[in-house]
C-alpha positions in Angstrom: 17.6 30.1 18.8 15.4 26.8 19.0 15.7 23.9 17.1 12.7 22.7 14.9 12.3 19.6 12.7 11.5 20.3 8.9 8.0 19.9 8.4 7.6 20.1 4.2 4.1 21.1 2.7 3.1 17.5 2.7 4.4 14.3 5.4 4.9 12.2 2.5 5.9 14.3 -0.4 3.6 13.9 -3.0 3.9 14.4 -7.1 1.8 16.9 -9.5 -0.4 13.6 -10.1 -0.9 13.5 -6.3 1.5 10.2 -5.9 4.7 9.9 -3.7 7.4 11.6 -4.9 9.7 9.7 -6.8 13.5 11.0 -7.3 12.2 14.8 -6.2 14.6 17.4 -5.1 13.8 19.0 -2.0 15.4 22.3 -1.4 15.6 24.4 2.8 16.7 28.3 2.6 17.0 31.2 4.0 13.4 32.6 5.1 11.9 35.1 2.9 14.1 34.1 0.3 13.8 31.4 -2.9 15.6 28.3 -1.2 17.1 26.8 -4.3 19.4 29.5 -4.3 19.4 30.7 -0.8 20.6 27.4 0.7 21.2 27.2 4.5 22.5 24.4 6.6 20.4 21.3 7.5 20.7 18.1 9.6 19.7 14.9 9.6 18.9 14.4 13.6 17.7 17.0 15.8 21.0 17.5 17.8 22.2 19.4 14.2 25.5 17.0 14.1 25.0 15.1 10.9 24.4 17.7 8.2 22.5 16.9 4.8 23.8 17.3 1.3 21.1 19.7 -0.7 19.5 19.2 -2.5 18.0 16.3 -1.0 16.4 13.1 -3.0 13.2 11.5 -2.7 12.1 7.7 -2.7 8.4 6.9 -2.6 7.6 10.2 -1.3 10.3 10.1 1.6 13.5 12.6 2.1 16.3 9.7 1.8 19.1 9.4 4.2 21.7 7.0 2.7 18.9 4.7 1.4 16.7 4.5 4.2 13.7 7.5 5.2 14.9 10.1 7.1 13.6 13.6 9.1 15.2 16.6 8.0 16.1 19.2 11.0 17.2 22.9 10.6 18.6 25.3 13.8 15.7 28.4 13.0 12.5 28.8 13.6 11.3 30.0 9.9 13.3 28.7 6.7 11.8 28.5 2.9 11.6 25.8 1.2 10.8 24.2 -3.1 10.2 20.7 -4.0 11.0 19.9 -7.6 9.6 16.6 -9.2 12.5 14.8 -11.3 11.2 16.7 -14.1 12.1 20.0 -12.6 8.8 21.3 -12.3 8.1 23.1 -8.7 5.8 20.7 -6.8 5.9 23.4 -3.7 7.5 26.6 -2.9 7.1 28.5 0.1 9.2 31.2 0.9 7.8 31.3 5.2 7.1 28.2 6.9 7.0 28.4 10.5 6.8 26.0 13.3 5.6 27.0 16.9 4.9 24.2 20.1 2.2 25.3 22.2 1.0 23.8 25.1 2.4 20.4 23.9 0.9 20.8 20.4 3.3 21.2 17.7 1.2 23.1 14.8 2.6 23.7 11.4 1.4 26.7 9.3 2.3 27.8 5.2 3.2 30.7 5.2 1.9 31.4 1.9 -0.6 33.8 0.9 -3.6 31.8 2.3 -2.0 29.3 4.6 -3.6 28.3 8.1 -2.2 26.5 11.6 -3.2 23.2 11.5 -2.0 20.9 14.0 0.6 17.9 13.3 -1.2 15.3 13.9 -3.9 16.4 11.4 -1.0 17.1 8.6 0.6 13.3 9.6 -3.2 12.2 8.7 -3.0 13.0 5.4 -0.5 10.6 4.4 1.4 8.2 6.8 3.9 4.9 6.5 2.8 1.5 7.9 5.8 1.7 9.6 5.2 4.4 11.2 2.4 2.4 13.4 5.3 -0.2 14.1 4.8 -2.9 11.3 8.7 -4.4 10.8 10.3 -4.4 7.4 12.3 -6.9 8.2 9.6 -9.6 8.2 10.8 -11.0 11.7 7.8 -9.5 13.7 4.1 -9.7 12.8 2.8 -6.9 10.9 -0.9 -7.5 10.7 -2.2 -5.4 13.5 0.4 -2.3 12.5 -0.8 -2.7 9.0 -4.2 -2.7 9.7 -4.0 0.3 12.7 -2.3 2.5 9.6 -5.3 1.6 7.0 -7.7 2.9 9.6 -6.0 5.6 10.5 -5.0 7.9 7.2 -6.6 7.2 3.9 -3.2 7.5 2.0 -0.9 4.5 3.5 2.8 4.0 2.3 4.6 1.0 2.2 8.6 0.7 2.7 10.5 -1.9 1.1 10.8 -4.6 3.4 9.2 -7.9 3.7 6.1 -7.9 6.2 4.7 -10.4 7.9 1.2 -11.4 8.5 -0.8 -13.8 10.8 -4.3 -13.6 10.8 -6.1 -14.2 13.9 -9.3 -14.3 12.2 -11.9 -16.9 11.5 -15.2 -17.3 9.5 -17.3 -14.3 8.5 -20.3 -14.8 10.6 -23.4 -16.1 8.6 -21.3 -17.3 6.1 -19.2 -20.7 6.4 -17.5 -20.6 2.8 -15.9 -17.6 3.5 -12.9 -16.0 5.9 -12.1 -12.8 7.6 -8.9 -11.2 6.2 -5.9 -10.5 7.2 -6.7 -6.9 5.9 -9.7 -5.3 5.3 -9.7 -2.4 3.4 -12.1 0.3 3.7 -13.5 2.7 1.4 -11.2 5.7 0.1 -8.0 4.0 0.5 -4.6 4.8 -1.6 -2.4 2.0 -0.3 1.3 2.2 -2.4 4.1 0.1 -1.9 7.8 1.1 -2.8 9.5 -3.0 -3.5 7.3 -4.1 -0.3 6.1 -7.5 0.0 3.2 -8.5 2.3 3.6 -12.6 3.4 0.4 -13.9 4.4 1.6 -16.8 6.9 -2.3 -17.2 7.9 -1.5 -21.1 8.7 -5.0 -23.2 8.7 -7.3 -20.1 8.8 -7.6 -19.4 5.3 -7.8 -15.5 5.3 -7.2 -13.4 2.1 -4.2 -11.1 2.5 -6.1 -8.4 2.0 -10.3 -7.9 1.4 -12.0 -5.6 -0.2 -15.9 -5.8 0.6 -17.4 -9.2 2.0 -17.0 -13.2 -0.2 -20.8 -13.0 -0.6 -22.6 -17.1 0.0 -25.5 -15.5 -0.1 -27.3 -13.1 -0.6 -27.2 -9.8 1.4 -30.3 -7.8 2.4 -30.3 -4.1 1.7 -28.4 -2.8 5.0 -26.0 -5.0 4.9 -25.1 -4.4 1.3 -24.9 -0.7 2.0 -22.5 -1.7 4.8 -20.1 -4.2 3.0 -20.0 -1.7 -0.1 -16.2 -0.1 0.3 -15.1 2.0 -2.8 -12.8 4.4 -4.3 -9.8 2.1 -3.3 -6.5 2.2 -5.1 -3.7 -0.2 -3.9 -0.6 -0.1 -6.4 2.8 -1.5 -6.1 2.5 -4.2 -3.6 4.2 -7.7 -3.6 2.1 -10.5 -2.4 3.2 -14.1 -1.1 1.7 -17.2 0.9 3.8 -19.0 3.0 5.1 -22.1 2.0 4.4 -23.8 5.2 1.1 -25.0 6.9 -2.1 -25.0 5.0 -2.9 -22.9 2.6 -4.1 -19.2 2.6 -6.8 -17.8 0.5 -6.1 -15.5 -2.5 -3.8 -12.4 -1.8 -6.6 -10.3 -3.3 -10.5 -10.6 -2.9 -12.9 -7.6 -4.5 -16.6 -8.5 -3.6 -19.6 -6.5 -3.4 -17.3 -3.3 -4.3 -17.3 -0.7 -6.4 -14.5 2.0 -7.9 -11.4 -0.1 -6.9 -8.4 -0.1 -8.5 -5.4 -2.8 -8.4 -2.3 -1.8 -10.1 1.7 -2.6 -10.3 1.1 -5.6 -8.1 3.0 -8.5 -8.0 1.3 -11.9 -6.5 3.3 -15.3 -6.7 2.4 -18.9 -6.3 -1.0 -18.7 -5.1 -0.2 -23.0 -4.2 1.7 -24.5 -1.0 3.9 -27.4 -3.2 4.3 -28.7 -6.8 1.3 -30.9 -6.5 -0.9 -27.9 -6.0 -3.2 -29.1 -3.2 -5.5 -26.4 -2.0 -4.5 -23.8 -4.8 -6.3 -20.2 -5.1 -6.7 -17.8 -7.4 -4.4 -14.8 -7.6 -6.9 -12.3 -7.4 -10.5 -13.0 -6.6 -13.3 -10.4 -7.8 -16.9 -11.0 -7.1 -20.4 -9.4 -7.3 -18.2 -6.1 -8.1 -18.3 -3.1 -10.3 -16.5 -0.3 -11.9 -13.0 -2.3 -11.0 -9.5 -1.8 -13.0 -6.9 -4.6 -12.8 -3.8 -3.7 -15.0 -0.3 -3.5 -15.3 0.4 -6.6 -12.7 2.7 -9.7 -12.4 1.0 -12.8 -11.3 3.4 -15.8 -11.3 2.6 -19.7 -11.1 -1.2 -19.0 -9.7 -2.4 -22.1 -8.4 -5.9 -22.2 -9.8 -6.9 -18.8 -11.8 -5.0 -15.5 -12.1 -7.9 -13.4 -12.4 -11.3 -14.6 -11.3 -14.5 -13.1 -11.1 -17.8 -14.5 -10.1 -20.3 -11.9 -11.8 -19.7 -8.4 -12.6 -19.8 -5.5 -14.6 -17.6 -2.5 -15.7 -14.3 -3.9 -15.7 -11.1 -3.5 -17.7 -8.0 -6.0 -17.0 -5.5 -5.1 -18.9 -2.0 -5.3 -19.5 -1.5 -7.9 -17.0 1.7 -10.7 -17.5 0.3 -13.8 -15.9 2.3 -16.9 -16.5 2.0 -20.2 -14.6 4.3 -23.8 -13.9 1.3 -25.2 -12.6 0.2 -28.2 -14.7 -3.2 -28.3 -12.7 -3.9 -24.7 -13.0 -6.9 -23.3 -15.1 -7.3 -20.2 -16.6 -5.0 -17.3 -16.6 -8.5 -14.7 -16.3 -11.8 -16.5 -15.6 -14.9 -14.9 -15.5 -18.1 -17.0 -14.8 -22.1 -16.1 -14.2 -23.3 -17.4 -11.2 -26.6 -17.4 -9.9 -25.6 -17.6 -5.9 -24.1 -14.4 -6.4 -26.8 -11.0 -5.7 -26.5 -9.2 -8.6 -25.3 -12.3 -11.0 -24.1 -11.1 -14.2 -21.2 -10.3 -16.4 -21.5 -7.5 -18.9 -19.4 -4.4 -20.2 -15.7 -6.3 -19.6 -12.6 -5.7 -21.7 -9.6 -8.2 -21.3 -7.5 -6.4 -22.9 -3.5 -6.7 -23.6 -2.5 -8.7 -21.4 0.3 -11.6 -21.6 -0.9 -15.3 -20.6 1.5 -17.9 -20.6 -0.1 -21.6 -20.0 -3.5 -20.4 -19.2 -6.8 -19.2 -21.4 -9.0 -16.5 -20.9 -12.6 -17.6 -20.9 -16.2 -16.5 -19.8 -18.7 -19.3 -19.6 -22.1 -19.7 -16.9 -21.4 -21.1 -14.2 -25.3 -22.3 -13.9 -28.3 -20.6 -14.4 -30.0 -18.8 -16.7 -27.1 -16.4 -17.5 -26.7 -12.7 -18.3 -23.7 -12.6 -20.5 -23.0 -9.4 -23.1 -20.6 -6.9 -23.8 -17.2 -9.2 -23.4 -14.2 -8.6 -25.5 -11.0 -10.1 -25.3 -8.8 -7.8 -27.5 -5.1 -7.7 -28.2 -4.4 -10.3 -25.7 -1.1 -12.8 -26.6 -1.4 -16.3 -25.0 0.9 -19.2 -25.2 0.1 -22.6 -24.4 2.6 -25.9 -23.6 -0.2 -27.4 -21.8 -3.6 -28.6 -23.3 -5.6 -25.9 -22.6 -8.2 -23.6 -24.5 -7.2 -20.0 -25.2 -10.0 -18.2 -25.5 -13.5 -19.8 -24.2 -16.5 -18.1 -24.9 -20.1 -19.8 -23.3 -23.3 -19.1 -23.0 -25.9 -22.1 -22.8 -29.3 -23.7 -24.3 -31.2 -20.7 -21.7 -29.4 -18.0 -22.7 -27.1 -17.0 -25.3 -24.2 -15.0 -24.9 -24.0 -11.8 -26.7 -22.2 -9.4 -28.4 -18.8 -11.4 -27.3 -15.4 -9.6 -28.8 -12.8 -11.8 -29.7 -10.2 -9.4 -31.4 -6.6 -9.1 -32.4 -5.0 -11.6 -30.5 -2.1 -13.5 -30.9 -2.2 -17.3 -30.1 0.6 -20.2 -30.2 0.9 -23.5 -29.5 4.4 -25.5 -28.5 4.9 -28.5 -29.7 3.5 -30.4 -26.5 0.2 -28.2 -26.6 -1.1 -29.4 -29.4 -4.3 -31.0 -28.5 -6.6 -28.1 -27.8 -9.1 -25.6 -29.5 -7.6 -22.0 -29.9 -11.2 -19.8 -29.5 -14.4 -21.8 -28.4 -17.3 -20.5 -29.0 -20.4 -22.1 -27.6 -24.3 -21.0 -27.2 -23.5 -17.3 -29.0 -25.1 -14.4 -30.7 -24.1 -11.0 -32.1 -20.7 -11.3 -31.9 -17.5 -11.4 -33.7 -14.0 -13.6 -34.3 -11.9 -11.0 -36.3 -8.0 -10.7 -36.8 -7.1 -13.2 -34.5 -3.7 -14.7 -35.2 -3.3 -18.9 -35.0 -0.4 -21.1 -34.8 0.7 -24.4 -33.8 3.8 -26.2 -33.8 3.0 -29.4 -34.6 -0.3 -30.8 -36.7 -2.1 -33.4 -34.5 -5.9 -34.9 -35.7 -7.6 -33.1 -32.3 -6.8 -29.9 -33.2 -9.5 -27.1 -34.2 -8.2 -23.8 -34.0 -11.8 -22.0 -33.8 -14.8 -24.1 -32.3 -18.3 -22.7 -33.0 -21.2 -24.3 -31.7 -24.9 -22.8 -31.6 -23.5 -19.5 -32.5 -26.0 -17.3 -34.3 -25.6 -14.4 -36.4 -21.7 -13.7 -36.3 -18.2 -12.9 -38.1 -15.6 -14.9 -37.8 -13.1 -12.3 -40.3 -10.0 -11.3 -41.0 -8.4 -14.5 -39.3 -4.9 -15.9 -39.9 -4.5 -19.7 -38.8 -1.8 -21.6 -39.2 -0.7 -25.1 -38.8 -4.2 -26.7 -37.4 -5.7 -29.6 -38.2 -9.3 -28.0 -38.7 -9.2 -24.1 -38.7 -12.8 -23.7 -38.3 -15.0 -26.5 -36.8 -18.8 -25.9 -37.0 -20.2 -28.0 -35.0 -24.2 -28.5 -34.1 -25.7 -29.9 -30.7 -29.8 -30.4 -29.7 -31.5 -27.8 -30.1 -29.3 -25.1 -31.4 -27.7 -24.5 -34.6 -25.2 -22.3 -36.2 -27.4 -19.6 -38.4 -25.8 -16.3 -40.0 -22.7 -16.4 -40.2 -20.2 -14.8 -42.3 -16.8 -16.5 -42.6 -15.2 -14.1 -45.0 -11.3 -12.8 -45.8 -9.4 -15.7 -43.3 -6.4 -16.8 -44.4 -6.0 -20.0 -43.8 -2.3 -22.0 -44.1 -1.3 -25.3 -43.9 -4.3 -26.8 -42.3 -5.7 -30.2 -43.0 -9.1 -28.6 -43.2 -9.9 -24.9 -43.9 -13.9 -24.8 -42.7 -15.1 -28.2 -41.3 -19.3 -28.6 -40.5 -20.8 -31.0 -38.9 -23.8 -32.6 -37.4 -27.1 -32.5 -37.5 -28.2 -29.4 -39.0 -24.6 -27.7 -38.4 -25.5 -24.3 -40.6 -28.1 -21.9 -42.6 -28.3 -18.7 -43.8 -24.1 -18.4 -44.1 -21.5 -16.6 -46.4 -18.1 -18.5 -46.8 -16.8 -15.6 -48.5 -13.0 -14.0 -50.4 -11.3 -16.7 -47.8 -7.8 -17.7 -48.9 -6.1 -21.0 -48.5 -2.7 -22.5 -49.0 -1.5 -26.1 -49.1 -4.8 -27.7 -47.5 -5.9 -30.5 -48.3 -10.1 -29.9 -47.7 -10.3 -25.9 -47.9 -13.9 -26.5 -47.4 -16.0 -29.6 -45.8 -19.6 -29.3 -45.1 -20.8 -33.0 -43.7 -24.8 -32.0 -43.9 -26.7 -35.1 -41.5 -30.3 -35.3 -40.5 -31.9 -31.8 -40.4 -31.7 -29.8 -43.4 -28.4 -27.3 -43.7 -29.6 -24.3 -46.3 -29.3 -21.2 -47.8 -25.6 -21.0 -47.4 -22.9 -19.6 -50.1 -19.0 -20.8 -51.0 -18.4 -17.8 -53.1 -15.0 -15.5 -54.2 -12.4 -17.3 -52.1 -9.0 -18.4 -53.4 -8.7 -22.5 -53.4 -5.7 -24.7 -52.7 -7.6 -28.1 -51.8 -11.4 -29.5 -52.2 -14.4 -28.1 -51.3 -16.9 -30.8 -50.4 -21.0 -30.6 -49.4 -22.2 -33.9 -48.6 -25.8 -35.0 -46.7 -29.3 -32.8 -46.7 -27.8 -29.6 -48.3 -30.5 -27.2 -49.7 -30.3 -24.2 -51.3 -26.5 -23.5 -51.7 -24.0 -21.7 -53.9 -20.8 -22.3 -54.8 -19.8 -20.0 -57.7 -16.6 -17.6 -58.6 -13.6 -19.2 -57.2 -11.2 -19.4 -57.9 -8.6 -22.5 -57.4 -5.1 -23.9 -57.8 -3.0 -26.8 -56.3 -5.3 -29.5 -56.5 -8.7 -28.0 -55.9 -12.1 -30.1 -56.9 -15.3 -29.5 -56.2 -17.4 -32.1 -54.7 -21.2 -32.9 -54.1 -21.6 -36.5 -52.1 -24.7 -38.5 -51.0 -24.1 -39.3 -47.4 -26.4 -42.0 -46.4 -29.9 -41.2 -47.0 -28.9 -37.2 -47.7 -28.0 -35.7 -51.1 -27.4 -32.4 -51.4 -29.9 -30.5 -53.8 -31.0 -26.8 -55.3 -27.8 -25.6 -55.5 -25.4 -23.9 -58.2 -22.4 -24.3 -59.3 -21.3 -21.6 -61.5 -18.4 -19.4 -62.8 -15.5 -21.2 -60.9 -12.2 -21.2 -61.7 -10.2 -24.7 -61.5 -6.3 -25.4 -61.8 -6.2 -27.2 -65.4 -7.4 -30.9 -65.5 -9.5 -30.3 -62.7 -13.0 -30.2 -62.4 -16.1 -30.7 -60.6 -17.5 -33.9 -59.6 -21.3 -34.9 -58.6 -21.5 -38.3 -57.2 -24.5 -39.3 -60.2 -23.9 -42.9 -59.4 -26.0 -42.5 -56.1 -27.7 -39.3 -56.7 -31.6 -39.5 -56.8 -32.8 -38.2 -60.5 -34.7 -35.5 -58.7 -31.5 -34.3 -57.1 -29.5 -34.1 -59.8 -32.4 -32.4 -61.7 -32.3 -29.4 -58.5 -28.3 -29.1 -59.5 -27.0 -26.5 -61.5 -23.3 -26.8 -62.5 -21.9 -24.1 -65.2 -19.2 -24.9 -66.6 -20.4 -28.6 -67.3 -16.9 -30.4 -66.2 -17.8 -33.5 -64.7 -15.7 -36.3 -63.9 -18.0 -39.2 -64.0 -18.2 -39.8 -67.7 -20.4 -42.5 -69.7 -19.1 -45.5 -69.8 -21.8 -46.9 -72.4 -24.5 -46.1 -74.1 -27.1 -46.9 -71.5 -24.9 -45.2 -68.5 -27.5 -43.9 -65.9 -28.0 -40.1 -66.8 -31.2 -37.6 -67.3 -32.1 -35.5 -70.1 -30.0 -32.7 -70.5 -26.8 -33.7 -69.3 -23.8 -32.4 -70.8 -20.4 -33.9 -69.7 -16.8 -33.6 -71.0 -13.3 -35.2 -70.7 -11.4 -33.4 -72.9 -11.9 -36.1 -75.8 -15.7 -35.9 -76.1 -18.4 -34.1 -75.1 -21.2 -36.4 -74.1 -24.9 -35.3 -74.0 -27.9 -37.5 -72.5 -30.4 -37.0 -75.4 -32.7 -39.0 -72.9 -33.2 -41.2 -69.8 -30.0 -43.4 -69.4 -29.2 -42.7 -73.2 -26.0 -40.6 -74.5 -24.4 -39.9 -77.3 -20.7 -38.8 -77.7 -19.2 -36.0 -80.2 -15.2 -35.9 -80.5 -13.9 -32.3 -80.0 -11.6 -31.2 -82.4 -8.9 -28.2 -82.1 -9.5 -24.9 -84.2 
């Protein structure tokens, strides 16, 4: 009788789903026979001493020998063997495996209906640990060239817990100054998994990436080289990722560029800085000129300067990240920007999509150009700010619009020492959509506007719940753009200063204030009208707590069916040489003793003639006989009812109850 080591169907046990096996059962029996009830004896070294409890567990894939990976060793040359997942269900089963050495090669055959020899090395291939290539857990030695030897060897690499330990000895990527070699470098059709390992990327001066996926592209890349720098189908889950605290600064644990099909998932990455003044800070994970790429379900902690960055791309989903940050310097928990320098510059078809940002925004803005910008949405994402910072930016610019931007379900706060700072920004947009957002700030500071739009064109801003801001909604115009068709309809707006606030030269046209609500505002509505004309625009079938005022070169408005309470009025102002004109005024609703007023005393004739206002309740009664008025004008008090019978000539008639 010889003795054999225990080869199971795979060198790395591996799940239905094709992972490591996670708390699996492995069982050895009696060949020809089912093993889980045919159990023999089995050891855990090869001189059969130490004998091994069945069945026998599984951690990341690995048979486990009081915590740590161990080879399992039987005194035959055939056994049987099942591996169960900790669901029970039969991963394997063979009921023959057999082991034969020839000529120095150990070869490895299923016995199974169907199975062939293959050699040992080939089977070790298919999987194998980076430890296994002699990288140290312990984080004493350097790891780097282990690491790497293991990525190049198998396509599935396994990472024990331990702490590793990197040193690049790389330097600039030839032909292109702003940009390192890596520690790692990844190449295509890689599964890397990690079981609580962290990598520490102690790189010193040379500013190498922990790991790289593709090439940081300067320039531009001609056609060969692209097809040479283009790594895909790459998964790398589970990993912990660390700088050194000492020396200068590393670059990002994670670069993606000129990639495709890569997926990052389960990671961990903390402080992407070298000290608390955050000198030569990175961002967690760096993606650019890249495609079809999945970030979700990580932990980055206190990045330094982004947590996500991209530089151009398309076909992404992050999701479900938690990125949080101590870093009063930092900038955006997911940034992605257009720029021009990069091949194939663009951003389009992204979701940003539940994740959980804690002192840093989500944003997409051009980074210069002439940008490419469409298909973003930001969905059911929940940030909370104690720093001044923007939640959610969205940016195109005076060359190109953004468009069809998403900006969906999330949930926003404020502390009290954030309170300084737009919510949602919205700048240089088109075809897109602000809808169930939720708002709140602590504390109710003058700079606050919880939704900024500025040269947006043709969008909804719906279904919005804002709490606690000094101006909900600023509409604000710049040269050469304006805000034109938009519908502001159903927001609920609460305790805010201002509900909707315009203003600026030509700040709106074509637009629907529509079945809004608001509660204890002072100025539900404020429409500041300067310069440029502002027309064809509707303040129609909302609910009214405070005023609703159109001042300045307003044209062609409506303002009818509201319906109001607290101390609602409606106003129309002259603003300098503006006065608001063509508009109507009918069928609204006002708490009693309430009513509308039209500034008449500086209101041209001809403007007051292009006003309609049903009911006739106007505050600015005739003091005399000869009070400046026009023919037709009916006003009331309560006491009288005056009528101008002609120009700057009234008579009163007392009312009388029935």
């Amino acid at each position: 009788m010889s003795t054999q080591s225990i080869q199971q169907s795979y060198p790395i046990f591996n799940d239905i789903d094709g992972q490591p096996l996670e708390g699996g059962n492995i069982y050895i029996g009696t060949a020809g026979l089912a093993a889980q009830t045919n159990q023999i004896t089995v050891y855990w070294d090869a001189a059969l001493t130490t004998p091994a409890t069945q069945p026998i567990r599984t951690t990341g894939g690995y048979p486990m020998n009081n915590g740590a990976p161990g080879t399992i060793y039987v005194g035959s040359d055939d056994y049987s063997i099942t591996v169960n997942n900790k669901n029970n269900s039969t991963i394997t089963s063979s009921l023959n495996v057999t082991e034969r050495v020839n000529g120095g090669v150990v070869s490895v055959k299923n016995s199974s209906s169907g199975g062939v020899t293959r050699t040992l090395s080939d089977k070790l291939g298919e999987m194998v640990s980076v430890t296994d290539f002699g990288a140290d857990p312990t984080g004493v030695a350097d790891s780097t060239a282990a690491i790497q030897s293991a990525i190049n060897a198998s396509e599935n690499v396994y990472f024990p817990a331990g702490t590793y330990n990197l040193v690049s000895t790389q330097g600039f990527i030839s032909g292109d100054p702003n940009s390192r070699d890596p520690v790692l470098d990844i190449p295509a059709n890689r599964y890397l998994y990690g079981d609580n390992a962290t990598l520490v990327n102690a790189s010193g001066s040379l500013f190498s990436p922990t790991m790289m996926i593709g090439r940081i592209l300067g320039v531009d890349l001609d056609v060969g080289d692209r097809a040479t720098y283009q790594p895909n189908n790459i998964t790398i889950k589970g990993l912990k990722f660390q700088i050194a605290t000492t020396g200068t600064l590393a670059d990002s644990p994670l670069k993606i560029s000129n990639a495709y099909g890569v997926k990052v998932e389960g990671c961990y990455i903390d402080k992407t800085y070298k000290n608390p003044a955050n000198t030569n800070a990175v961002d967690g994970i760096f993606i650019a000129d890249a495609w079809d790429i999945e970030i979700s379900g990580n932990t980055i902690v206190d990045h330094g300067r982004n947590g996500i960055a991209v530089i151009s791309g398309r076909e992404m989903n992050i999701s479900n990240n938690k990125i949080s940050t101590t870093v009063v310097d930092s900038i955006q928990s997911i940034d992605l920007e257009y720029d021009t320098s990069v091949a194939d510059g663009f951003l389009k078809n992204i979701v940003i999509s539940g994740n959980i940002c804690i002192d840093g925004g989500l944003q997409v803005v051009p980074f210069n150009g002439s940008p490419e910008i469409r298909n973003i949405s930001f969905t059911n994402n929940t940030l909370e700010h104690s720093g001044a910072k923007v939640a959610i930016a969205c940016a195109g610019n005076s060359s190109a619009r953004a468009e069809n931007i998403i900006v969906q379900g999330n949930a926003i706060k404020y502390q009290t020492n954030a309170i300084d700072e737009k919510a949602i920004n919205c700048l240089w947009l088109t075809d897109s959509v602000i809808n169930g957002n939720s708002i709140l700030y602590d504390v109710k500071t003058t700079t606050q506007a919880a939704i900024t739009l500025t040269s947006v064109l043709f969008s909804n801003i719906q279904g919005n719940n804002i709490n606690n801001a000094h101006i909900s909604v600023y509409i604000l115009s710049v040269s050469g753009g304006t805000n034109t068709g938009l519908l502001l309809v159903n927001n609920n707006i609460n305790q805010c200063t201002t509900g909707f606030y315009a203003d600026g030269d030509n700040p709106i046209q074509v637009s629907k204030f529509d079945g809004n609500q608001f509660f204890d505002c002072v100025d539900d509505i404020n429409l500041l009208c300067i310069g440029s004309t502002a027309y064809s625009f509707s303040i129609d079938n909302n609910t009214l707590y405070g005023k609703v005022r159109v001042s300045g070169n307003a044209q062609g408005y409506s303002i009818s069916g509201n319906n109001g309470s607290g101390s609602t009025d409606i106003f129309l102002d002259v603003s300098g040489a503006y006065e608001p004109e063509y508009g109507t005024i009918d069928n609204n609703i006002l708490a009693s003793g309430l009513l509308i007023d039209i500034d008449y005393g500086t209101m041209s004739t001809a403007a007051k003639m292009r006003t309609v206002v049903r009911p006739f309740s106007i505050t600015d009664m005739p003091a005399t006989v000869s009070t400046t008025g026009m023919l037709g004008d009916i006003r009331t008090d309560g006491t009288y009812v005056y009528m101008c019978y002609a120009t700057n000539t009234w008579k009163r008639m007392t009312l009388a109850s029935f």
